[in-house]
PDB file of N, CA, C and O in Angstrom:
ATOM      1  N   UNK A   1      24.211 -28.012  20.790  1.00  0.00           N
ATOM      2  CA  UNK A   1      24.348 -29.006  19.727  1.00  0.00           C
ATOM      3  C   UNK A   1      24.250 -30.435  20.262  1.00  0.00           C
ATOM      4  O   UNK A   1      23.741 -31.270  19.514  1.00  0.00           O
ATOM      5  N   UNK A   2      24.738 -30.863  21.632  1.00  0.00           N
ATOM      6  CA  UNK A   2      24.612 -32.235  22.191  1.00  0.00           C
ATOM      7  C   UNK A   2      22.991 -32.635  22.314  1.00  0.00           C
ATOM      8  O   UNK A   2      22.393 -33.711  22.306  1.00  0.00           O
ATOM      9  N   UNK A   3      22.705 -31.669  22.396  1.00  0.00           N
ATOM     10  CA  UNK A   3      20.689 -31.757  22.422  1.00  0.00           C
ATOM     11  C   UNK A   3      20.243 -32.415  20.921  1.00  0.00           C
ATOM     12  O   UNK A   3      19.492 -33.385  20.817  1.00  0.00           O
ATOM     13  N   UNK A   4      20.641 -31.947  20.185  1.00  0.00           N
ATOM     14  CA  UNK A   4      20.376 -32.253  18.837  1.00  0.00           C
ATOM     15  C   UNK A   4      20.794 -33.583  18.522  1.00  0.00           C
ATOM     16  O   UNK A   4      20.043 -34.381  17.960  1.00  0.00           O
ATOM     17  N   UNK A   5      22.366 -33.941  18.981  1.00  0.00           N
ATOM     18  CA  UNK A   5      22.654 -35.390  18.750  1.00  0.00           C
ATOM     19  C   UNK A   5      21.826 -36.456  19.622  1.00  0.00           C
ATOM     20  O   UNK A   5      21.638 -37.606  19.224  1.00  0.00           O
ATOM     21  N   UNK A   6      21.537 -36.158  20.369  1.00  0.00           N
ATOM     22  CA  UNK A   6      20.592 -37.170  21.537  1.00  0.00           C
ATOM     23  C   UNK A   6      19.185 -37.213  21.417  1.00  0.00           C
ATOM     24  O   UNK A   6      18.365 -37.975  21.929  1.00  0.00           O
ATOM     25  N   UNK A   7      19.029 -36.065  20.491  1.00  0.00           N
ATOM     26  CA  UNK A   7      17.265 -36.255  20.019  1.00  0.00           C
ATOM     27  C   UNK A   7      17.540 -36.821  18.777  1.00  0.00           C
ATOM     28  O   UNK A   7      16.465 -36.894  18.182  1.00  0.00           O
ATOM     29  N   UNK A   8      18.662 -37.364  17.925  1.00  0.00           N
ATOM     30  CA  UNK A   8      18.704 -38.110  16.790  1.00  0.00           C
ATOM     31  C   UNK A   8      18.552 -39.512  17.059  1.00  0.00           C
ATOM     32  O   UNK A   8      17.803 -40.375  16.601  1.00  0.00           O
ATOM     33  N   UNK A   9      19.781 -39.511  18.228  1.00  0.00           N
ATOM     34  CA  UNK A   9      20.263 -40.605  18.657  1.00  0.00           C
ATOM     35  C   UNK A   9      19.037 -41.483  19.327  1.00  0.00           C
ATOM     36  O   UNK A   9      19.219 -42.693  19.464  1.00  0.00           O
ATOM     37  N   UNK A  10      17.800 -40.896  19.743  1.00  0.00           N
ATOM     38  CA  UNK A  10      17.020 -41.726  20.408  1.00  0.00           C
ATOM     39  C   UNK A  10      16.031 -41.886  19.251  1.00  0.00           C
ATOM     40  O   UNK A  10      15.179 -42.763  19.383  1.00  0.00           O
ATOM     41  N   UNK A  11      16.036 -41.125  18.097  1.00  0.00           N
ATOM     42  CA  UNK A  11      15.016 -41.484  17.332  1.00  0.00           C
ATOM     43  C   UNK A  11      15.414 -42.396  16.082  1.00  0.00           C
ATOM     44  O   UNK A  11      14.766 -42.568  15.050  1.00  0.00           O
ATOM     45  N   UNK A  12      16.887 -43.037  16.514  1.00  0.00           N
ATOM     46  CA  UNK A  12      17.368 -43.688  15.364  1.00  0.00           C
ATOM     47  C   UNK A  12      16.274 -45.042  15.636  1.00  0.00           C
ATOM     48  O   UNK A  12      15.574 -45.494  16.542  1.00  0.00           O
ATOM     49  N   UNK A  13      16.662 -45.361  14.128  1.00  0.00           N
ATOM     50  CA  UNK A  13      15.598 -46.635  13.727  1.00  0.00           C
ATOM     51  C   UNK A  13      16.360 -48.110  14.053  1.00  0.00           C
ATOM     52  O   UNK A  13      17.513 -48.332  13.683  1.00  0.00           O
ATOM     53  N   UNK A  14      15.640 -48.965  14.709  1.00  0.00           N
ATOM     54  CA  UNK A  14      15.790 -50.118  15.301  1.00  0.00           C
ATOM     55  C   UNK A  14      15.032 -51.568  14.973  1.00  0.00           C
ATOM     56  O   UNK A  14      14.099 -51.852  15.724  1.00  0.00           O
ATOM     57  N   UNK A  15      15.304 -52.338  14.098  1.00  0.00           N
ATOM     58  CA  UNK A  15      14.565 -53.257  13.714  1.00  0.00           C
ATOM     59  C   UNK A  15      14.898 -54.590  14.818  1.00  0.00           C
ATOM     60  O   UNK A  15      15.908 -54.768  15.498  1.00  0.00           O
ATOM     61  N   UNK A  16      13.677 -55.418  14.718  1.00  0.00           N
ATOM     62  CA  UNK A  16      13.293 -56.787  15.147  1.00  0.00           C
ATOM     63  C   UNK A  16      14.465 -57.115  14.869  1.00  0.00           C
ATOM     64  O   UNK A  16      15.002 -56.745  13.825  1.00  0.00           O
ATOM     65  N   UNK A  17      15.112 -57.934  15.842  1.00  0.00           N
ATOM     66  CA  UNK A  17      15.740 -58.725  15.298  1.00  0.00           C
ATOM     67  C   UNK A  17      17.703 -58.491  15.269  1.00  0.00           C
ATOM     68  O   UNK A  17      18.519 -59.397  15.099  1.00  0.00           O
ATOM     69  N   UNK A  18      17.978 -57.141  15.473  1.00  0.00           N
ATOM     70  CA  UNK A  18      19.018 -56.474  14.955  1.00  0.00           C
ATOM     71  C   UNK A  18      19.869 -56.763  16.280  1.00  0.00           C
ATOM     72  O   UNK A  18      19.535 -56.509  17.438  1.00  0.00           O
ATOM     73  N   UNK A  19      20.862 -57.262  15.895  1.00  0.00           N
ATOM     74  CA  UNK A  19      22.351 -57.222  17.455  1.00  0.00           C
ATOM     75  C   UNK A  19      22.547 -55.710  17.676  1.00  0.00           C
ATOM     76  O   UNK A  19      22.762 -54.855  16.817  1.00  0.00           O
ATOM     77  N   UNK A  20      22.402 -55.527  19.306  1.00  0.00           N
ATOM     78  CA  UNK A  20      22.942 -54.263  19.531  1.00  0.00           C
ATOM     79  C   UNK A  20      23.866 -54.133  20.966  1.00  0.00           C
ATOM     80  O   UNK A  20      24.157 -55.252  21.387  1.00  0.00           O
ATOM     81  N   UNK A  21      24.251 -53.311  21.585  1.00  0.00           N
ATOM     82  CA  UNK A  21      25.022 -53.404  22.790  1.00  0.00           C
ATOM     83  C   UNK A  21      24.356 -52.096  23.201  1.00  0.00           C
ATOM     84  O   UNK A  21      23.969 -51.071  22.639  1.00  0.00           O
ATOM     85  N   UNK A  22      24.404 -52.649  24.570  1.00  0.00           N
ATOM     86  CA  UNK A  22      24.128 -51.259  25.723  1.00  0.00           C
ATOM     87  C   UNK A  22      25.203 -51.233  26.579  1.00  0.00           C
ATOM     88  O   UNK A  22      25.902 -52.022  27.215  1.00  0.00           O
ATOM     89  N   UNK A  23      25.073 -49.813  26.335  1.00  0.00           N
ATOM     90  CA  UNK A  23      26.338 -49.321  26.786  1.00  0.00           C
ATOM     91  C   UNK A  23      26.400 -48.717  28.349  1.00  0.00           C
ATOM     92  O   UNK A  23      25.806 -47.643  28.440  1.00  0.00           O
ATOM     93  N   UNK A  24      26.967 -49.167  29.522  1.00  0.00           N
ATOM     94  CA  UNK A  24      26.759 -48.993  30.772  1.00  0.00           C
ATOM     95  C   UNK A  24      27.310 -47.747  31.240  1.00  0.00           C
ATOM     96  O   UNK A  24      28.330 -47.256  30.755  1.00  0.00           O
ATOM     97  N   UNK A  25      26.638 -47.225  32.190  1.00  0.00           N
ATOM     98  CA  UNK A  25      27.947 -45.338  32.658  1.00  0.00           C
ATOM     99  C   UNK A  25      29.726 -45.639  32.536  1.00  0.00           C
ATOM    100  O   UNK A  25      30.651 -44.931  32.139  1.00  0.00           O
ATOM    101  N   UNK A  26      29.667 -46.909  33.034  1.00  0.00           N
ATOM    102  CA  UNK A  26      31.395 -47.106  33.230  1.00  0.00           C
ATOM    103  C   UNK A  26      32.275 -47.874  32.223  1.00  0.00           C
ATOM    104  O   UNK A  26      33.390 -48.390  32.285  1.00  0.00           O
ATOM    105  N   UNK A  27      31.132 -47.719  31.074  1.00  0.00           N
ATOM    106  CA  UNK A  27      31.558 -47.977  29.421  1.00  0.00           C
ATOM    107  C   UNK A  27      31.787 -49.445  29.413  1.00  0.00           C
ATOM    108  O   UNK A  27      32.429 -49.861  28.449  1.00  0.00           O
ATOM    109  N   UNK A  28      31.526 -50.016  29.994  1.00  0.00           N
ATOM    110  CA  UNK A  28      31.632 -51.556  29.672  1.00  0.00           C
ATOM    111  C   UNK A  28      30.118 -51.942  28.690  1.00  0.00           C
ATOM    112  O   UNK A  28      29.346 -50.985  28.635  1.00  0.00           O
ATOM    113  N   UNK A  29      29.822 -52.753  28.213  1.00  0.00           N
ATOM    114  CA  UNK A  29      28.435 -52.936  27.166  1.00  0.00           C
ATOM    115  C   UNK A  29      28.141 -54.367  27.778  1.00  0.00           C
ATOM    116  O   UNK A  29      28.982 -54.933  28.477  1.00  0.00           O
ATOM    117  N   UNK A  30      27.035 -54.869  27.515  1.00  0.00           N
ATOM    118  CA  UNK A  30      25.767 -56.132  27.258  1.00  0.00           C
ATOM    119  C   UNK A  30      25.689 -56.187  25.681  1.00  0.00           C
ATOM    120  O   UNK A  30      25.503 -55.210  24.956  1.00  0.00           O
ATOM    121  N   UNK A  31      25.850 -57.398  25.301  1.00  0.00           N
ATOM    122  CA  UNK A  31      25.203 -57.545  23.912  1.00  0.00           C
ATOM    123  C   UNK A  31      24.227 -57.867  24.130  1.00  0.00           C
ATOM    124  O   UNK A  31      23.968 -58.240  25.274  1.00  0.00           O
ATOM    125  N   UNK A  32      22.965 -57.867  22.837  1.00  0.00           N
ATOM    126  CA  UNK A  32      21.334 -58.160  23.069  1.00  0.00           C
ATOM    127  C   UNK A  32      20.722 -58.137  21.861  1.00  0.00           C
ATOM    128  O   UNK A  32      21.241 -57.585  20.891  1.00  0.00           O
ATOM    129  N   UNK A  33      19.604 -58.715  21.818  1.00  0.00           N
ATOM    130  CA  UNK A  33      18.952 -58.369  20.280  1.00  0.00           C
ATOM    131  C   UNK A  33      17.544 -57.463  20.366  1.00  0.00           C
ATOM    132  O   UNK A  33      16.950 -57.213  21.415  1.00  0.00           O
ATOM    133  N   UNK A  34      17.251 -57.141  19.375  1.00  0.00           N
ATOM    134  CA  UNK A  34      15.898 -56.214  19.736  1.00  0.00           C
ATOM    135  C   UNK A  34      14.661 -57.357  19.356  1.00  0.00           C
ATOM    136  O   UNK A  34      14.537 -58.021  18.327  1.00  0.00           O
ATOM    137  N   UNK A  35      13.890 -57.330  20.452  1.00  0.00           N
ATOM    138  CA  UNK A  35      12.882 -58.397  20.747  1.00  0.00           C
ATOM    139  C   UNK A  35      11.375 -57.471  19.441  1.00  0.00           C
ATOM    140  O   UNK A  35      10.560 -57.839  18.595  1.00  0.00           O
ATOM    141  N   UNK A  36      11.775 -56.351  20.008  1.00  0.00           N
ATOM    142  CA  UNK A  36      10.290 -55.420  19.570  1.00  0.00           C
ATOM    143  C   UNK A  36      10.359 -54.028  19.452  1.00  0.00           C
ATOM    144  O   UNK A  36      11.417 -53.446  19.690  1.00  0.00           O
ATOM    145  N   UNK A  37       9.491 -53.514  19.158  1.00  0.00           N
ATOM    146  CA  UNK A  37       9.686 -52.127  19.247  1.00  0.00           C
ATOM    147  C   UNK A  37       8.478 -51.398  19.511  1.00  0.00           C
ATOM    148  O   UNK A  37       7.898 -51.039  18.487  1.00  0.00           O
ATOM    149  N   UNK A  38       7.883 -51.046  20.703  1.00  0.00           N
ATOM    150  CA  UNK A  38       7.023 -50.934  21.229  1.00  0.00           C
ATOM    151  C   UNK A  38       5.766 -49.454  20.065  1.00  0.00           C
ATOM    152  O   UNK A  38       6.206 -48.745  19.160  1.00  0.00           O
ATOM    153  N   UNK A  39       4.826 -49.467  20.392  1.00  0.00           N
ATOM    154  CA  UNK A  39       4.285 -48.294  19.601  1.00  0.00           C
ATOM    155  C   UNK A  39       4.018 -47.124  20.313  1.00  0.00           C
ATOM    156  O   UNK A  39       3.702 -46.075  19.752  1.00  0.00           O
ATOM    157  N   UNK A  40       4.187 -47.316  22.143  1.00  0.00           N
ATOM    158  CA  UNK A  40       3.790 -45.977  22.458  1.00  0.00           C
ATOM    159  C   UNK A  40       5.511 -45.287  23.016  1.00  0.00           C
ATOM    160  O   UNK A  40       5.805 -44.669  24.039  1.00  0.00           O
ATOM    161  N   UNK A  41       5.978 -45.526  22.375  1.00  0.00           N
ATOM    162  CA  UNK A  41       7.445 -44.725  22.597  1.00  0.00           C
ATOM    163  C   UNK A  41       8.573 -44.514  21.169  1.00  0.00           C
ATOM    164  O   UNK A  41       9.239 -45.429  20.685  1.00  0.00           O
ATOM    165  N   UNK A  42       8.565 -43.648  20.878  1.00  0.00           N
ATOM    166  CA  UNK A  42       9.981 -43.810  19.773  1.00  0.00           C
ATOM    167  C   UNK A  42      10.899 -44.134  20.463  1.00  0.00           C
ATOM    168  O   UNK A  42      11.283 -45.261  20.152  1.00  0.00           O
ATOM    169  N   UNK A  43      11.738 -43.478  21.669  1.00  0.00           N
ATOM    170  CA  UNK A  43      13.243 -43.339  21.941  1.00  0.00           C
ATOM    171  C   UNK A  43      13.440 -44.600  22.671  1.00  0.00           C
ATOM    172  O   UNK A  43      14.543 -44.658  23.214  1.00  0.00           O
ATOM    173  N   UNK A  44      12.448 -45.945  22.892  1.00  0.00           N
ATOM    174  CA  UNK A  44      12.922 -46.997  23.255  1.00  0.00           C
ATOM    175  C   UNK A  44      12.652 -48.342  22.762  1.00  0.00           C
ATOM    176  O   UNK A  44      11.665 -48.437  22.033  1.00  0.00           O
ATOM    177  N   UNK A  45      13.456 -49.627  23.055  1.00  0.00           N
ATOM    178  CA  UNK A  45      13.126 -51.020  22.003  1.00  0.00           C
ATOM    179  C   UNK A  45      12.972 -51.925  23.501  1.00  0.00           C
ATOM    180  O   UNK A  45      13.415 -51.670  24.621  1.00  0.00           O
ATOM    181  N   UNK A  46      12.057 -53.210  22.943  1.00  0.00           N
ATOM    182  CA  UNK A  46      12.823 -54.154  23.879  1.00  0.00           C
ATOM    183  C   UNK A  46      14.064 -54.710  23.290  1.00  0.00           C
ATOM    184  O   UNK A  46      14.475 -54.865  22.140  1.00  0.00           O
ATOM    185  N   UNK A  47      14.548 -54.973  24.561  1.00  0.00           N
ATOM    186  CA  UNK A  47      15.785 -55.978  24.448  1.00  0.00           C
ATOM    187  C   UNK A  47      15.836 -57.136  25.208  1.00  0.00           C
ATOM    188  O   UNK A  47      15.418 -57.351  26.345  1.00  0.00           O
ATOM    189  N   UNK A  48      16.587 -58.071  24.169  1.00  0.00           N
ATOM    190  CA  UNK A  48      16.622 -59.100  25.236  1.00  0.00           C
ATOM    191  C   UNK A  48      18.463 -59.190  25.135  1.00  0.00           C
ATOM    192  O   UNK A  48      19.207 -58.979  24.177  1.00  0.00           O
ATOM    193  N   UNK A  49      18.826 -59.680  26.865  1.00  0.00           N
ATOM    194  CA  UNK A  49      20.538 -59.608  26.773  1.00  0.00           C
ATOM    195  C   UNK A  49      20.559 -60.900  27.225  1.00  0.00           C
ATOM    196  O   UNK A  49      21.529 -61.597  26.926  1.00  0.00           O
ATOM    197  N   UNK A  50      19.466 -61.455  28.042  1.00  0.00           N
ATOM    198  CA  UNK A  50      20.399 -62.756  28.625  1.00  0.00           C
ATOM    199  C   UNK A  50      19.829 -63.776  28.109  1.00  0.00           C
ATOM    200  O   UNK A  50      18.763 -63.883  28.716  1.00  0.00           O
ATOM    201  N   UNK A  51      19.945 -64.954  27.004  1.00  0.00           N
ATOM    202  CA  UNK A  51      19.284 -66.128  26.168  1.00  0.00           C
ATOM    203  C   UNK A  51      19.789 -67.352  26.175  1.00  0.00           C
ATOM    204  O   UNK A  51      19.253 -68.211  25.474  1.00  0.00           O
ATOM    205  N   UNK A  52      21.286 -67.763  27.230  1.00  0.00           N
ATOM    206  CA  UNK A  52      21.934 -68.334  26.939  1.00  0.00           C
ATOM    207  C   UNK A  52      22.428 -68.961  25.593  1.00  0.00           C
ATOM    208  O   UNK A  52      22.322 -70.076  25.084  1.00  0.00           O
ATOM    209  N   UNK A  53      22.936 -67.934  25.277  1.00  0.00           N
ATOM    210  CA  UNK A  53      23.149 -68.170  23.324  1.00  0.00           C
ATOM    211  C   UNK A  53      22.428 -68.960  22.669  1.00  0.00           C
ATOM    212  O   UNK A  53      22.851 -69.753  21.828  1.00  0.00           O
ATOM    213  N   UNK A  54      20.788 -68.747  23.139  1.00  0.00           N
ATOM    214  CA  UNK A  54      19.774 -68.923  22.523  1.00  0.00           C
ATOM    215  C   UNK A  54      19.209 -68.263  21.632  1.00  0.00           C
ATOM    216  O   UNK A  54      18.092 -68.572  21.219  1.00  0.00           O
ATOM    217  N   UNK A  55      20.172 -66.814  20.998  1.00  0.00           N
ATOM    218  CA  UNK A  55      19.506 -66.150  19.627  1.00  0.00           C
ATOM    219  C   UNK A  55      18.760 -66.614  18.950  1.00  0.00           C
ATOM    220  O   UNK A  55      17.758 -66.479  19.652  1.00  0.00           O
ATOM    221  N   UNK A  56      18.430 -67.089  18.080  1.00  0.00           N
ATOM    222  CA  UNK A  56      17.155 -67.869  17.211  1.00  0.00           C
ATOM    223  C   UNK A  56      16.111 -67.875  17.795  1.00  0.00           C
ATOM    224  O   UNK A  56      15.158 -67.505  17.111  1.00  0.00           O
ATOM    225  N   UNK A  57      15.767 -68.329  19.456  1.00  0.00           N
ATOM    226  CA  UNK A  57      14.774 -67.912  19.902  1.00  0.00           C
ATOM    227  C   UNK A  57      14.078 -67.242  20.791  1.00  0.00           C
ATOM    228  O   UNK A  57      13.237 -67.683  21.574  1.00  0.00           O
ATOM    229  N   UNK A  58      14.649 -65.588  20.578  1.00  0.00           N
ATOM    230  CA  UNK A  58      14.833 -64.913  21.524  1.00  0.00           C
ATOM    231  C   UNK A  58      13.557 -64.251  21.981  1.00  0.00           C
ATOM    232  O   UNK A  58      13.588 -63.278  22.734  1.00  0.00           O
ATOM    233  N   UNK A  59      12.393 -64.797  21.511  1.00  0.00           N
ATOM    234  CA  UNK A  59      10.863 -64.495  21.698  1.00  0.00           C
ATOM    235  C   UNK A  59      10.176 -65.775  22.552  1.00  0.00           C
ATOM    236  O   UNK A  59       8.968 -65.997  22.625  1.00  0.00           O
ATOM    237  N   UNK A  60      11.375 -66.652  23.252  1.00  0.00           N
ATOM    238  CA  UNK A  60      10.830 -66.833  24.118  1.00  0.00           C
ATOM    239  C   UNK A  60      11.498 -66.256  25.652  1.00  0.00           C
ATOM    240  O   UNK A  60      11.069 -66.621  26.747  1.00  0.00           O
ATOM    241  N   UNK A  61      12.582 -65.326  25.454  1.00  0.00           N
ATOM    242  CA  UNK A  61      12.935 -64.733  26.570  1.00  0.00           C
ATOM    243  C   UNK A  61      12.365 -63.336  26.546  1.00  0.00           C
ATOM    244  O   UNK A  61      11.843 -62.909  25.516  1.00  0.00           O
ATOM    245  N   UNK A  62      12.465 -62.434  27.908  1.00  0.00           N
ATOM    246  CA  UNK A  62      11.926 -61.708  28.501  1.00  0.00           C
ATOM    247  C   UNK A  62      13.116 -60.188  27.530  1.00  0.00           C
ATOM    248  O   UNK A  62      14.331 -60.072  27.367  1.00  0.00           O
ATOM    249  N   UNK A  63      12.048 -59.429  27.177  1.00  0.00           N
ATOM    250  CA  UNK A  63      13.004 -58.314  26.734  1.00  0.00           C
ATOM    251  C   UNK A  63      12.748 -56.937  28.068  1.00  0.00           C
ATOM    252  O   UNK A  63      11.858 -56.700  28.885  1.00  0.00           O
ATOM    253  N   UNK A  64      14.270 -56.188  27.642  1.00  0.00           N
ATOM    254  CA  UNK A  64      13.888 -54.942  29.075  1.00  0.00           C
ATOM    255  C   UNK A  64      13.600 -53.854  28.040  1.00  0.00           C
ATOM    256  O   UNK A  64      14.212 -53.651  26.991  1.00  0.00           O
ATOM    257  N   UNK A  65      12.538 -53.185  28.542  1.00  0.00           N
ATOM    258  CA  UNK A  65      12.560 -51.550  27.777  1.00  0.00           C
ATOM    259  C   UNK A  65      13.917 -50.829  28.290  1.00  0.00           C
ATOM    260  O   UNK A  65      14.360 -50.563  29.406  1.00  0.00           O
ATOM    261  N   UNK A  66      14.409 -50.621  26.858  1.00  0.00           N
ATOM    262  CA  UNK A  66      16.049 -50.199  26.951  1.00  0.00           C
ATOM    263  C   UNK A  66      15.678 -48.447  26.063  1.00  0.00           C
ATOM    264  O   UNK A  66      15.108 -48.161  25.010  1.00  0.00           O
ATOM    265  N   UNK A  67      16.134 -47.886  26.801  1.00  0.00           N
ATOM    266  CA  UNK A  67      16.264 -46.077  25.940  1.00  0.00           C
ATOM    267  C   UNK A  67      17.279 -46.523  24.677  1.00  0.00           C
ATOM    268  O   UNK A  67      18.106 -47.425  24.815  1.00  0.00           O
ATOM    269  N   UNK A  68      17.162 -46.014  23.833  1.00  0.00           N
ATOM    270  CA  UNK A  68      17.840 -45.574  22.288  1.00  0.00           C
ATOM    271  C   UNK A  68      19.478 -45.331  22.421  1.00  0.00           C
ATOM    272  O   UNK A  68      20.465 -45.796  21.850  1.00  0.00           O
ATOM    273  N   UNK A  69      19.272 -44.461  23.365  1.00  0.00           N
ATOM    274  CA  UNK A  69      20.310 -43.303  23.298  1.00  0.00           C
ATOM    275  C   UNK A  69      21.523 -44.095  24.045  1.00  0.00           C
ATOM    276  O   UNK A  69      22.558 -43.467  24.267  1.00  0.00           O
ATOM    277  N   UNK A  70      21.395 -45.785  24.531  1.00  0.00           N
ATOM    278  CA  UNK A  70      21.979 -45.995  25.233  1.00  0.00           C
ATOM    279  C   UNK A  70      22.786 -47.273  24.405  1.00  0.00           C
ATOM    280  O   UNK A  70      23.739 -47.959  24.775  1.00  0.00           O
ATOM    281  N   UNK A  71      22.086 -47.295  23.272  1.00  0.00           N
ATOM    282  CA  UNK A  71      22.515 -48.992  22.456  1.00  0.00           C
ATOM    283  C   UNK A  71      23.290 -47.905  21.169  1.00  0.00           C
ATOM    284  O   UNK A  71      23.224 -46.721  20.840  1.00  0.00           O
ATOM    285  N   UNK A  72      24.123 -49.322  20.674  1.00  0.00           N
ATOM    286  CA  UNK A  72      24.648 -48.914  19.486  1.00  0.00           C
ATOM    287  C   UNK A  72      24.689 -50.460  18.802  1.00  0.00           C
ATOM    288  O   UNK A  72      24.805 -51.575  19.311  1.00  0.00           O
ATOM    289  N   UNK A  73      24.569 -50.094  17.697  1.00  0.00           N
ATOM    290  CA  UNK A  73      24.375 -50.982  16.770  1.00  0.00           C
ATOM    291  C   UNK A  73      25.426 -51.906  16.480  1.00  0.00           C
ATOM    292  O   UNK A  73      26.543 -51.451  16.234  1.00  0.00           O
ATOM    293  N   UNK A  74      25.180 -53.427  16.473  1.00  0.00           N
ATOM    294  CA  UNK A  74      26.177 -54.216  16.342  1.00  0.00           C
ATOM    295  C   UNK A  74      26.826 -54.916  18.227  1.00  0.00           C
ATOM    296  O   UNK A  74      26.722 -54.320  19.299  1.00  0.00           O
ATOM    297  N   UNK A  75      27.406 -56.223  17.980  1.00  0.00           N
ATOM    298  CA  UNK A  75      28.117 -56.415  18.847  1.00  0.00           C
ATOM    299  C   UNK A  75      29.893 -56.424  18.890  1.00  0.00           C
ATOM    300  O   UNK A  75      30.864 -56.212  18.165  1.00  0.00           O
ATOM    301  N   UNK A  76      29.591 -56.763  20.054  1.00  0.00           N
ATOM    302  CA  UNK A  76      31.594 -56.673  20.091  1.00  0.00           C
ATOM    303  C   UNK A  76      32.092 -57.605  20.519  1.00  0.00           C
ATOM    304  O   UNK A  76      33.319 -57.670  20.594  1.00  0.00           O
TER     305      UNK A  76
END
């Protein structure tokens, strides 16, 4: 059944634009926004985490291809 949640979990939907956090092995998170969403992958977005609380223009910073399964929606 954990197979099933992690093939959801990477195919959840991710818009431009949306605050999310990645979540690290030792559970601490990065907040970030989603820069893009590439076309040759479902289970991953760019992200961008570091903008100096430059949100608004986060298309001029560098986003990382981040896996799905690793962000959750919203910051903290």
């Amino acid at each position: 059944m954990n197979g099933l949640k992690n093939i959801f979990k990477m195919s959840e939907i991710f818009i431009k634009g949306e605050k999310v956090r990645y979540i690290k092995n030792d559970g601490t998170y990065e907040n970030g926004m989603v820069k893009s969403i590439p076309l040759h992958t479902n289970f991953q977005v760019y992200v961008v985490y570091y903008c100096n609380d430059d949100w608004g223009n986060i298309n001029k910073y560098t986003g990382q291809l981040t896996n799905k399964k690793d962000l959750k929606k919203g910051w903290e």
